[in-house]
C-alpha positions as CSV (number, residue, x, y, z in Angstrom):
1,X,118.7,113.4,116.6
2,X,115.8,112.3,114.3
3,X,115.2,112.4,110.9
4,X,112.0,113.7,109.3
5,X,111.6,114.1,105.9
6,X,109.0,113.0,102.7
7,X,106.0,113.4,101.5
8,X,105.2,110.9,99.1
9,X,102.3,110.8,97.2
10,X,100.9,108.8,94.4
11,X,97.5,109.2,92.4
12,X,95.7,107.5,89.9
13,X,93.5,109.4,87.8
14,X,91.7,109.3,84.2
15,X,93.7,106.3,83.5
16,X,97.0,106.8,84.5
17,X,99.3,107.1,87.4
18,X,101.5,109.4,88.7
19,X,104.0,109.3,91.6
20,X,105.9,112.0,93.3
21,X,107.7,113.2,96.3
22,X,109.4,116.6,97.5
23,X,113.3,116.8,98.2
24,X,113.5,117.3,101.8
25,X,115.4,115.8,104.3
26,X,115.1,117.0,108.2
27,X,117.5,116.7,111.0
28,X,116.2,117.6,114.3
29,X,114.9,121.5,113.3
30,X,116.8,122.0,111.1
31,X,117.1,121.3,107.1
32,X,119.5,119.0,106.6
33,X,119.2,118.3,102.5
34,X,117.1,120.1,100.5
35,X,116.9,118.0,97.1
36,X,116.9,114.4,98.0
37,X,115.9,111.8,95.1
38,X,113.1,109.7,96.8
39,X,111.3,108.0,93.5
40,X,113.2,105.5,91.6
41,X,112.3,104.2,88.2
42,X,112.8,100.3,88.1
43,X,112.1,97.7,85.3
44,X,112.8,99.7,82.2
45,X,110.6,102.2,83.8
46,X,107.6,100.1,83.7
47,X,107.4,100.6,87.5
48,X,107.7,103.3,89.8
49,X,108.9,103.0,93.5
50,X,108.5,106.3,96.6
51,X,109.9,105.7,100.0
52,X,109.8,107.1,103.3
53,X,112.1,106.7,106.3
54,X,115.6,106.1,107.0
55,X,117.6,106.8,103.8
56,X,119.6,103.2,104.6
57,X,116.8,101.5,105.5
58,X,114.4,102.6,102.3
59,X,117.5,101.9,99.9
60,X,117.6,98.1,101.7
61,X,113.9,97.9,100.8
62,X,114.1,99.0,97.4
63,X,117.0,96.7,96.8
64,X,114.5,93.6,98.1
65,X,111.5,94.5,95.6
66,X,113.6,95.4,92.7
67,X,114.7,91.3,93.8
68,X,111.2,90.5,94.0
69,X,109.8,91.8,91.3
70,X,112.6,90.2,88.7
71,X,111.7,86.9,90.6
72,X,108.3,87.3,89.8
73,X,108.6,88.7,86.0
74,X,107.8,92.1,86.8
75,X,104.1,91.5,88.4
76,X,104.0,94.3,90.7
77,X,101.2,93.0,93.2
78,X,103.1,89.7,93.6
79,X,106.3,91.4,94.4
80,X,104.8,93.8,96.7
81,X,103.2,90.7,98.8
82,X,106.3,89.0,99.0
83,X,108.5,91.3,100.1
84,X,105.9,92.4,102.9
85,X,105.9,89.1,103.8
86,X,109.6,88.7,104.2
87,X,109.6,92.0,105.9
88,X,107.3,90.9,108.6
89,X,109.2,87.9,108.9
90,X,112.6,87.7,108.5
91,X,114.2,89.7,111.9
92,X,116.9,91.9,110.3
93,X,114.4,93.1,107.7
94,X,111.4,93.4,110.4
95,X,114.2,96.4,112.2
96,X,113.9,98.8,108.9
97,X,111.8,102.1,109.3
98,X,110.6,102.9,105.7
99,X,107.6,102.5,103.9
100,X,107.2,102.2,100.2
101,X,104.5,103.0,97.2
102,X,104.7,101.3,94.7
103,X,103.2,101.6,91.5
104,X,103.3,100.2,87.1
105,X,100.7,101.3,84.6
106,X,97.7,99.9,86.3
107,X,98.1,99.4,90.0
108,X,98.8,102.1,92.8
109,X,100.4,100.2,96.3
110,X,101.6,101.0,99.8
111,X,103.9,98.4,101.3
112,X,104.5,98.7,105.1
113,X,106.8,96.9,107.4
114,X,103.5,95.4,109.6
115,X,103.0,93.0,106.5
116,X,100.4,95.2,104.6
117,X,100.0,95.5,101.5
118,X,97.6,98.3,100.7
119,X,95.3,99.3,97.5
120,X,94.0,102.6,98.4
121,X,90.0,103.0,97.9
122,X,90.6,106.6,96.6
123,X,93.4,106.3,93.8
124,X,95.5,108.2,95.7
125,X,98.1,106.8,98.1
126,X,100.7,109.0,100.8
127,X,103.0,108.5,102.9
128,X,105.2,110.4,104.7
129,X,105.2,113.4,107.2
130,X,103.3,115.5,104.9
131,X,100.8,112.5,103.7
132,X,98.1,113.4,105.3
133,X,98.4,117.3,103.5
134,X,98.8,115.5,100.5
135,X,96.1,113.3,100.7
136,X,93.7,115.5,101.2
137,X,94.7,118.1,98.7
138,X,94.6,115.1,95.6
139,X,91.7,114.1,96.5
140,X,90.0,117.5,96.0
141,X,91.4,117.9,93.0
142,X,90.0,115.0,92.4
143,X,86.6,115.9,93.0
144,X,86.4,119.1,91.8
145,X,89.4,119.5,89.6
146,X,88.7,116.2,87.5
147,X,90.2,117.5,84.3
148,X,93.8,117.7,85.8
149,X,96.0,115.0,84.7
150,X,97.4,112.5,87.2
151,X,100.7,114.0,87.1
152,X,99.5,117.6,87.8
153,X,97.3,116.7,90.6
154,X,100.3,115.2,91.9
155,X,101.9,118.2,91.5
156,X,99.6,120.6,92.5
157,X,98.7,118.4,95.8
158,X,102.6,118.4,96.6
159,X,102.9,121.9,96.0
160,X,99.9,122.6,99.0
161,X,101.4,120.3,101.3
162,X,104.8,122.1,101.2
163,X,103.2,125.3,102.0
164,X,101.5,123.6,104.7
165,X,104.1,120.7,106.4
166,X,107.2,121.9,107.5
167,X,109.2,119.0,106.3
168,X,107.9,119.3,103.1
169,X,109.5,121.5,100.2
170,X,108.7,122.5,96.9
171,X,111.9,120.7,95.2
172,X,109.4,117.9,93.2
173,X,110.2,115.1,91.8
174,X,107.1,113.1,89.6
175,X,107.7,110.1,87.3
176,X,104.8,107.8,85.4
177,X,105.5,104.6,84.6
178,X,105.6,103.4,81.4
C-alpha cells in the first residue's frame, strides 16, 4: 500500500511569508489520518519548515536541516544547499522520499532529493499531491486578490485545493516566521 498525502504550500506576498499545509494522510483509498502536523517551527521560530512524503523519511530530513542550519548560524539559503547536497550525495540519505519548503522572514525555498535547491519565480512555492491546485489558486489570488495577506492567500489557496484533490482536507495548519 502507498501513502499519499500533503499539500504544502508557501507564498510570499506584500512582504511577508506564509507557510501552510492541510492534515491529511492517505493509505491506499482510504483516509488513514486526518490531522497530521506537517509544518514545523525551527530556530525560535525564525524559520519555517513543510514536508512531503514518507512521515519517517521527512522527519530524517527535518532533523538534517535543523543540523544544518545551527551549523550555519541560522542562514537559511546556506543550510538548504547543504543539506541538498548531502542528500544527493551521501547513499542512505539519497533512499528518502520527501521534499521540503523551507522558509525565514525573507526567503521562500523548495529542497528536493535530486540536489535542487529552488527559489520559485512567483513567491509562491508547493509541493505535494495537491501542489499543483494550490499553486494555481495563490497565484490568482495573487493577481487579482492583491490585498489578501500572505497568510490568507495561503489559506484561501488551501481551502480550493481541498475541495478540489482528494488527498487534500480542510484541517489547515499556517505558521509565519518570525
Amino acid at each position: 500500500m502507498r501513502i499519499r498525502s500533503t499539500t504544502v504550500l508557501g507564498v510570499r506576498h506584500n512582504g511577508e511569508i506564509a507557510l501552510g499545509a492541510d492534515g491529511q494522510a492517505t493509505m491506499d483509498k482510504h483516509v488513514a489520518k486526518s490531522n497530521v502536523r506537517k509544518v514545523r517551527k525551527l530556530q525560535d521560530g525564525k524559520v519555517v519548515t513543510g514536508f512531503a512524503g514518507s512521515t519517517a523519511d521527512a522527519f530524517m530530513l527535518l532533523d538534517k536541516f535543523e543540523e544544518k542550519l545551527g551549523g550555519y548560524g541560522g542562514q537559511l539559503r546556506r543550510a538548504a544547499i547543504e543539506l541538498a547536497k548531502e542528500w544527493r550525495k551521501d547513499q542512505y540519505l539519497r533512499k528518502l522520499e520527501a521534499m521540503m519548503v523551507v522558509c525565514d522572514k525573507d526567503e521562500l525555498l523548495i529542497i528536493a532529493g535530486t540536489g535542487d535547491v529552488l527559489e520559485p519565480d512567483s513567491d509562491v512555492a508547493a509541493i505535494g499531491s495537491g501542489a499543483m491546485y494550490a499553486q494555481a489558486a495563490a497565484l490568482a489570488l495573487k493577481k487579482h486578490a492583491p490585498h489578501l495577506t500572505a497568510r490568507q492567500m495561503v489559506e484561501e489557496a488551501l481551502h480550493i485545493a481541498a475541495d478540489i484533490c482528494i488527498y487534500t482536507n480542510h484541517n489547515l495548519m499556517i505558521e509565519q516566521p518570525v
